[in-house]
N, CA, C and O atoms as a DFTB+ gen file, in Angstrom:
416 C
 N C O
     1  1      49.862      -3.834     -72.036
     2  2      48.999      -4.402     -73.054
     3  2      47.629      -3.710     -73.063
     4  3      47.181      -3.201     -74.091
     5  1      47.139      -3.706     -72.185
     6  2      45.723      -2.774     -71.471
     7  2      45.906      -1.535     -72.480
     8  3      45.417      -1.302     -73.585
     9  1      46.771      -0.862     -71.692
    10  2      47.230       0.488     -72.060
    11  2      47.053       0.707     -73.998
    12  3      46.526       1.633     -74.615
    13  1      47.643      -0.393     -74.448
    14  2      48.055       0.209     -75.758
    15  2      46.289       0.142     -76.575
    16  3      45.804       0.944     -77.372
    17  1      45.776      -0.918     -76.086
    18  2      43.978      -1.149     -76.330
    19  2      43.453       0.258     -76.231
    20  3      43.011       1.012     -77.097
    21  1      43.576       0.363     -75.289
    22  2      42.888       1.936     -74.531
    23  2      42.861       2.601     -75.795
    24  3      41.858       2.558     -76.508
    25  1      44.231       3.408     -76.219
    26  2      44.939       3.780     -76.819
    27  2      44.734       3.497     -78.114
    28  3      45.041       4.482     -78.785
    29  1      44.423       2.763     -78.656
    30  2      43.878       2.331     -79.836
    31  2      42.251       2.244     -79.843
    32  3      41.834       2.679     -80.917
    33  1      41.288       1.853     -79.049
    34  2      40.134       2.566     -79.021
    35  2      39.742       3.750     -79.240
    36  3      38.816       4.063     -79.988
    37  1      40.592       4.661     -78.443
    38  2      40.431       6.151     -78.547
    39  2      40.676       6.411     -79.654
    40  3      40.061       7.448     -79.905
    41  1      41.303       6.042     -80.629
    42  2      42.198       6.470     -82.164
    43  2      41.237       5.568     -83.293
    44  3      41.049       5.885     -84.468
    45  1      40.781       4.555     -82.700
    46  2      39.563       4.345     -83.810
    47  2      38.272       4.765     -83.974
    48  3      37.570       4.812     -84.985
    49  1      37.952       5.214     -82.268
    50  2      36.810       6.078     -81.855
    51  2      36.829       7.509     -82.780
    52  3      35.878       7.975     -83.408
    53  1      37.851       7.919     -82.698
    54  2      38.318       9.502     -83.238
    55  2      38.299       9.345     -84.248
    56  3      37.790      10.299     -84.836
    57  1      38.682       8.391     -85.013
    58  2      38.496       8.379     -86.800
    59  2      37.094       7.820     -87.377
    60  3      36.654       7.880     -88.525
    61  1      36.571       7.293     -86.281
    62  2      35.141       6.762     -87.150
    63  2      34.174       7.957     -86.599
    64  3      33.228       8.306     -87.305
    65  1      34.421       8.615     -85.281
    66  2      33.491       9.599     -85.368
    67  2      33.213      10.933     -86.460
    68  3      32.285      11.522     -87.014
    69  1      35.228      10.959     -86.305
    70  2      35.382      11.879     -87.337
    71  2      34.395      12.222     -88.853
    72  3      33.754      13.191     -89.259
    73  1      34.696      10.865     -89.360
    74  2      34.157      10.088     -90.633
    75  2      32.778       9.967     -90.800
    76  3      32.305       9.866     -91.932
    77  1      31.887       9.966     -89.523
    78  2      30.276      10.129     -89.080
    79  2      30.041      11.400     -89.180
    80  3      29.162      11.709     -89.985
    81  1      30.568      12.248     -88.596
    82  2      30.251      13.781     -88.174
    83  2      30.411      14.553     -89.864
    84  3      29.703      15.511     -90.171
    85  1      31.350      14.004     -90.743
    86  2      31.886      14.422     -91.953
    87  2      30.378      14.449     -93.009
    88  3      29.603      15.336     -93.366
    89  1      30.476      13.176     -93.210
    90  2      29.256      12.358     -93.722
    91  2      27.669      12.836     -93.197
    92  3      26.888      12.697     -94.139
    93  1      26.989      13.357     -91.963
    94  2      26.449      13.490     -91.451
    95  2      26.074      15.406     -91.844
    96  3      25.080      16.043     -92.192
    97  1      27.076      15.624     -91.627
    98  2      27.306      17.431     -92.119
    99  2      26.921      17.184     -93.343
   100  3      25.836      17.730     -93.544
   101  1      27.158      16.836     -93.898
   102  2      26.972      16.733     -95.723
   103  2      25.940      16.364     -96.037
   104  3      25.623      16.694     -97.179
   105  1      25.045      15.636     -95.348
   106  2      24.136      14.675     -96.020
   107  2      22.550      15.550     -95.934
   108  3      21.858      15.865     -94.966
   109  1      22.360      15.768     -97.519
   110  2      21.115      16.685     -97.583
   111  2      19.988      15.575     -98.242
   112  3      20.091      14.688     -99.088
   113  1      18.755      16.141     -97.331
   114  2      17.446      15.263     -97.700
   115  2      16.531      16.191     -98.097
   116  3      16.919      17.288     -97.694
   117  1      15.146      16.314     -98.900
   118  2      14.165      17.138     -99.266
   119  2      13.364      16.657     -97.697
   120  3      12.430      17.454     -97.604
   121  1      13.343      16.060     -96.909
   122  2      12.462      16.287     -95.556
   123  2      13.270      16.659     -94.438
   124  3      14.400      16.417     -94.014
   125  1      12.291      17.323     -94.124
   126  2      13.280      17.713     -92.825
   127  2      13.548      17.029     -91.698
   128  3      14.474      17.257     -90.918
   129  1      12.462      15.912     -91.592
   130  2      12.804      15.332     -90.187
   131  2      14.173      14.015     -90.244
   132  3      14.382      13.183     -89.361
   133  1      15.049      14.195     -91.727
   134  2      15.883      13.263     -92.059
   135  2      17.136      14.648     -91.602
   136  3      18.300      14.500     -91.228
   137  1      16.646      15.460     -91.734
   138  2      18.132      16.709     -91.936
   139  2      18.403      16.779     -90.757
   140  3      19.572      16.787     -90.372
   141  1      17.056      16.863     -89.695
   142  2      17.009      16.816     -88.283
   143  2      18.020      16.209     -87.660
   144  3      19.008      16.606     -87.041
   145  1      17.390      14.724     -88.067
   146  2      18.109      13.660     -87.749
   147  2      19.999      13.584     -87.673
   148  3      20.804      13.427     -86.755
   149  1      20.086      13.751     -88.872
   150  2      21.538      14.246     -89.564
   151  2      22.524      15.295     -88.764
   152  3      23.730      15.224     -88.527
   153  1      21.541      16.297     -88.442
   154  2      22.159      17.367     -87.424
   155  2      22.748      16.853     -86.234
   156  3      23.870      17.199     -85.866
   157  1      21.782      15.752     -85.400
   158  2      21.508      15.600     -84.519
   159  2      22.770      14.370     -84.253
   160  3      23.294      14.346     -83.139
   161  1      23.230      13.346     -85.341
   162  2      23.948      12.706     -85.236
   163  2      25.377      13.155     -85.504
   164  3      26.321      12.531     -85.020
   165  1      25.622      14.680     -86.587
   166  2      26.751      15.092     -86.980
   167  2      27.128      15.429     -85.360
   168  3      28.119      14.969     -84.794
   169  1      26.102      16.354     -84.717
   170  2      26.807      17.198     -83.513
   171  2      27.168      15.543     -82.517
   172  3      28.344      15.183     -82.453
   173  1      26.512      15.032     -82.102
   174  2      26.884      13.524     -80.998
   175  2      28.366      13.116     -82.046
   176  3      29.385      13.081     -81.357
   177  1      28.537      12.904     -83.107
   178  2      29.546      12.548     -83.756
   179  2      31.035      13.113     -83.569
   180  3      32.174      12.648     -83.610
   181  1      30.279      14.679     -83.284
   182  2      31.872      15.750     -83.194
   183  2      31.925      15.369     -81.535
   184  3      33.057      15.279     -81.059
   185  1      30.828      15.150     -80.672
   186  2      31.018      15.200     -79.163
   187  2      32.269      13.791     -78.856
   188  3      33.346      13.790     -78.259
   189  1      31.597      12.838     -79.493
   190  2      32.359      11.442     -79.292
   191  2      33.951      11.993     -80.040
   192  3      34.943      11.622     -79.412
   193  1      34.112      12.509     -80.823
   194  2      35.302      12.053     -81.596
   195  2      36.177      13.695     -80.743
   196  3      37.318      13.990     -81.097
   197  1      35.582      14.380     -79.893
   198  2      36.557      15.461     -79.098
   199  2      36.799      14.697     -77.638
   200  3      37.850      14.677     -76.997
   201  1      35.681      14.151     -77.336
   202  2      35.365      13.484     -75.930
   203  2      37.033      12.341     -76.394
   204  3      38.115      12.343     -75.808
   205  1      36.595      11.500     -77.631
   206  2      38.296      10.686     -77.621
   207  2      39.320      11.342     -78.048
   208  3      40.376      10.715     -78.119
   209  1      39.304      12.704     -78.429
   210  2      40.924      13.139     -78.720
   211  2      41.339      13.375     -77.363
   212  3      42.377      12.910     -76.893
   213  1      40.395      14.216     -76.635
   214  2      40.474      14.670     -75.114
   215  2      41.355      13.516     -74.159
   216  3      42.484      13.736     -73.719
   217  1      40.586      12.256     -73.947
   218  2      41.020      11.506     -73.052
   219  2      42.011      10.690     -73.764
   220  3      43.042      10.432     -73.142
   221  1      41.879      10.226     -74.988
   222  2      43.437       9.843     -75.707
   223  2      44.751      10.309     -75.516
   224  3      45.856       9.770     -75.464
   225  1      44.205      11.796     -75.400
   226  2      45.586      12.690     -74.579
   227  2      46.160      11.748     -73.641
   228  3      47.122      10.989     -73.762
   229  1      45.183      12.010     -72.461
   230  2      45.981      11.393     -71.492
   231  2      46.029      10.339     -71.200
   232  3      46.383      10.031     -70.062
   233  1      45.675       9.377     -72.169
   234  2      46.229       8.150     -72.308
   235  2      47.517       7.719     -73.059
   236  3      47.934       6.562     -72.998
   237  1      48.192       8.800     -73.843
   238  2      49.325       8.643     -73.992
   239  2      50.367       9.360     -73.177
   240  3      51.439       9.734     -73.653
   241  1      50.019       9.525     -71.991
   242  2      51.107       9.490     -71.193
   243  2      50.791       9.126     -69.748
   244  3      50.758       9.946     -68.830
   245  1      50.497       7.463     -69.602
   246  2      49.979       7.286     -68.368
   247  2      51.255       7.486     -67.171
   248  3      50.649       7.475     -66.099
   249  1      52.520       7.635     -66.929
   250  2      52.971       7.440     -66.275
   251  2      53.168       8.918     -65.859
   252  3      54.222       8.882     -65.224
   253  1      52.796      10.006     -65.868
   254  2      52.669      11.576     -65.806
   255  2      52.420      11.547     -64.322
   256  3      52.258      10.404     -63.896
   257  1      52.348      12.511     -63.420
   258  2      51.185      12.758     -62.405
   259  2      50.534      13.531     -62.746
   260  3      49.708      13.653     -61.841
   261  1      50.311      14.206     -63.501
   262  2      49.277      14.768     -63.867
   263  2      48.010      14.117     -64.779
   264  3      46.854      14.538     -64.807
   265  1      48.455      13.200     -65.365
   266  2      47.408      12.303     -66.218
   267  2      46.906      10.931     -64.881
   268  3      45.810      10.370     -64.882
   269  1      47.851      10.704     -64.030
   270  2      47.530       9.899     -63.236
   271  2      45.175      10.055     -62.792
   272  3      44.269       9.225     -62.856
   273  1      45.211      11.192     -62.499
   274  2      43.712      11.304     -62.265
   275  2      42.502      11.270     -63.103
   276  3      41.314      11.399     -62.806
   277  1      43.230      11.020     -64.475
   278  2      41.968      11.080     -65.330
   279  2      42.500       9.369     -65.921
   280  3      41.738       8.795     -66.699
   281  1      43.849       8.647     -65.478
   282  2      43.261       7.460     -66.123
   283  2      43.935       6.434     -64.690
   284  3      45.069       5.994     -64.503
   285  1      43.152       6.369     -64.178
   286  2      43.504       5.625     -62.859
   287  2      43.921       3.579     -63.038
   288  3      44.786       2.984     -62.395
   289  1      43.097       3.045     -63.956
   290  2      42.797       2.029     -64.046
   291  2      42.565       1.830     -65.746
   292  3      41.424       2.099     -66.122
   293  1      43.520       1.394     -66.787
   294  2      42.932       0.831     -67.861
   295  2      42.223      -0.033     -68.153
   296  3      41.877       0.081     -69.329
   297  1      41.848      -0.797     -67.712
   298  2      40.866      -1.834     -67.811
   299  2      39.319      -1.487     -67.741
   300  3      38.356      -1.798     -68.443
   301  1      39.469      -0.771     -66.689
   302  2      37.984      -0.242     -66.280
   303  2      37.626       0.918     -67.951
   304  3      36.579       0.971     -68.597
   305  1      38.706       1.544     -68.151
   306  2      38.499       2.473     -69.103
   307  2      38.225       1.560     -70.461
   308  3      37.412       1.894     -71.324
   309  1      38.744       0.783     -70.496
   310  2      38.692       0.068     -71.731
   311  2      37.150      -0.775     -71.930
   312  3      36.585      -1.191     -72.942
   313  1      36.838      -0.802     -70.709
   314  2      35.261      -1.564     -70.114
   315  2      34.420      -0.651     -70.449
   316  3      33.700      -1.208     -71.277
   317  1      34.072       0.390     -70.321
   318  2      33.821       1.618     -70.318
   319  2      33.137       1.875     -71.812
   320  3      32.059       1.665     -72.368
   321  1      34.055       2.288     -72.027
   322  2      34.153       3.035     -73.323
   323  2      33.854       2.122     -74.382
   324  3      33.383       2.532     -75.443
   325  1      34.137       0.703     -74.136
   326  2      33.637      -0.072     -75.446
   327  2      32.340       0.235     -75.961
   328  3      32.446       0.418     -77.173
   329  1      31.125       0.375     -75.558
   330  2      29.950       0.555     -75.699
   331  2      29.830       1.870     -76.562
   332  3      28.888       1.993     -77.345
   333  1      30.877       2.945     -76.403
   334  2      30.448       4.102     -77.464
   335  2      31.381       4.161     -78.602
   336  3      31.461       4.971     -79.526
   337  1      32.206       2.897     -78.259
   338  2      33.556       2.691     -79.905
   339  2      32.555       2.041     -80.910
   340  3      32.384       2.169     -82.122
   341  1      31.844       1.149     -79.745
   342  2      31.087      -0.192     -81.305
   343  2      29.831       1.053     -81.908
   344  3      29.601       1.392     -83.069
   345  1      29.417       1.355     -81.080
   346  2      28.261       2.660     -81.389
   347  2      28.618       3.304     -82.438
   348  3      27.862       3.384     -83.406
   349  1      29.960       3.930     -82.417
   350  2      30.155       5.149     -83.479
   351  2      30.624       4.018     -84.761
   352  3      30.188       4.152     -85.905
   353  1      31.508       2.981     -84.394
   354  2      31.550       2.304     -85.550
   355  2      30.003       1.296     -86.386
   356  3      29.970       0.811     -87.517
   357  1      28.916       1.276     -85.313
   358  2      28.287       0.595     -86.098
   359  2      27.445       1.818     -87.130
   360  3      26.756       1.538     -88.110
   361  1      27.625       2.725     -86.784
   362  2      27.168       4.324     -87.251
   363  2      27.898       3.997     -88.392
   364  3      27.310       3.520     -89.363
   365  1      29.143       4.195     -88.405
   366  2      30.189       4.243     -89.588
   367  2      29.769       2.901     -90.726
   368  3      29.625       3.141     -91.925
   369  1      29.619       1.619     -90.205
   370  2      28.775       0.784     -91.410
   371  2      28.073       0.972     -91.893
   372  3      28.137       0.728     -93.098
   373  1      26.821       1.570     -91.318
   374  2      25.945       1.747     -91.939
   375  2      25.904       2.608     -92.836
   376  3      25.148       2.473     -93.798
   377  1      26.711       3.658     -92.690
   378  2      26.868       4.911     -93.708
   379  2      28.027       4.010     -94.789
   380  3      27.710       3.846     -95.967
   381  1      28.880       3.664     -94.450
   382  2      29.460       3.090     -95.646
   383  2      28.631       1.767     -96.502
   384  3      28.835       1.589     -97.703
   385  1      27.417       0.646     -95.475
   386  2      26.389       0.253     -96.432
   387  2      25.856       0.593     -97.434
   388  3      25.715      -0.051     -98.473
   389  1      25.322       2.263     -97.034
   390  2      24.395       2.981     -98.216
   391  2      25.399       4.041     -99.141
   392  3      24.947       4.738    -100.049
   393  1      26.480       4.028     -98.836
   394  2      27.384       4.397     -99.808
   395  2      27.636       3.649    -100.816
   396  3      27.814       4.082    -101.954
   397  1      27.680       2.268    -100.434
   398  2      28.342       1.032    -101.339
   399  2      27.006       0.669    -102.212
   400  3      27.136       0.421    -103.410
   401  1      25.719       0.642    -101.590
   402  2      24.727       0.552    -102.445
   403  2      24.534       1.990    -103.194
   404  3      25.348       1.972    -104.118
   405  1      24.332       2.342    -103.198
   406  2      24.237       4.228    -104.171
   407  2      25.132       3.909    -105.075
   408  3      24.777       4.439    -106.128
   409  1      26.203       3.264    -105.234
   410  2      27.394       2.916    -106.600
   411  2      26.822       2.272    -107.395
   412  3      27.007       2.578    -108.572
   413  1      25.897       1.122    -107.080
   414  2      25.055       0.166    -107.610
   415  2      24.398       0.533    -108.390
   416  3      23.602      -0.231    -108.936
């Protein structure tokens, strides 16, 4: 049960960073300290969403010995990592906030 959480963190992590880093690349301002900004969140965006394809790997195959050392304990991983899933997703609201207002 653990396991499949994990596993599904990593895969929502990877699509909302994805979706940040996308959005973030694209997004042009006439100041620079907004483009800055933008840069600065596209690149953390691509780090988070390689950092979860990376260890998603070897979370789909915990029973390996070779994956055994990078996921010792799901729980702890799932403890872990919550803090940079809600992060990239609260990233991802907010960009879809000011998307949904700009239609307006």
């Amino acid at each position: 049960m653990i396991h499949n959480l994990v596993l599904a963190q990593y895969m929502l992590t990877a699509l909302s960073s994805g979706f940040n880093a996308v959005y973030f690349f694209g997004y042009r301002s006439p100041t620079r300290r907004r483009r800055i900004g933008a840069l600065t969140l596209a690149l953390l965006s691509v780090a988070i969403l390689i950092e979860s394809i990376y260890f998603g790997f070897f979370a789909l195959f915990p029973g390996q010995q070779w994956a055994r050392g990078f996921f010792l304990d799901s729980s702890y991983w799932l403890a872990v990592r919550l803090l940079l899933c809600l992060g990239s997703l609260m990233i991802s609201l907010l960009i879809l906030r000011r998307l949904v207002a700009n239609r307006r």
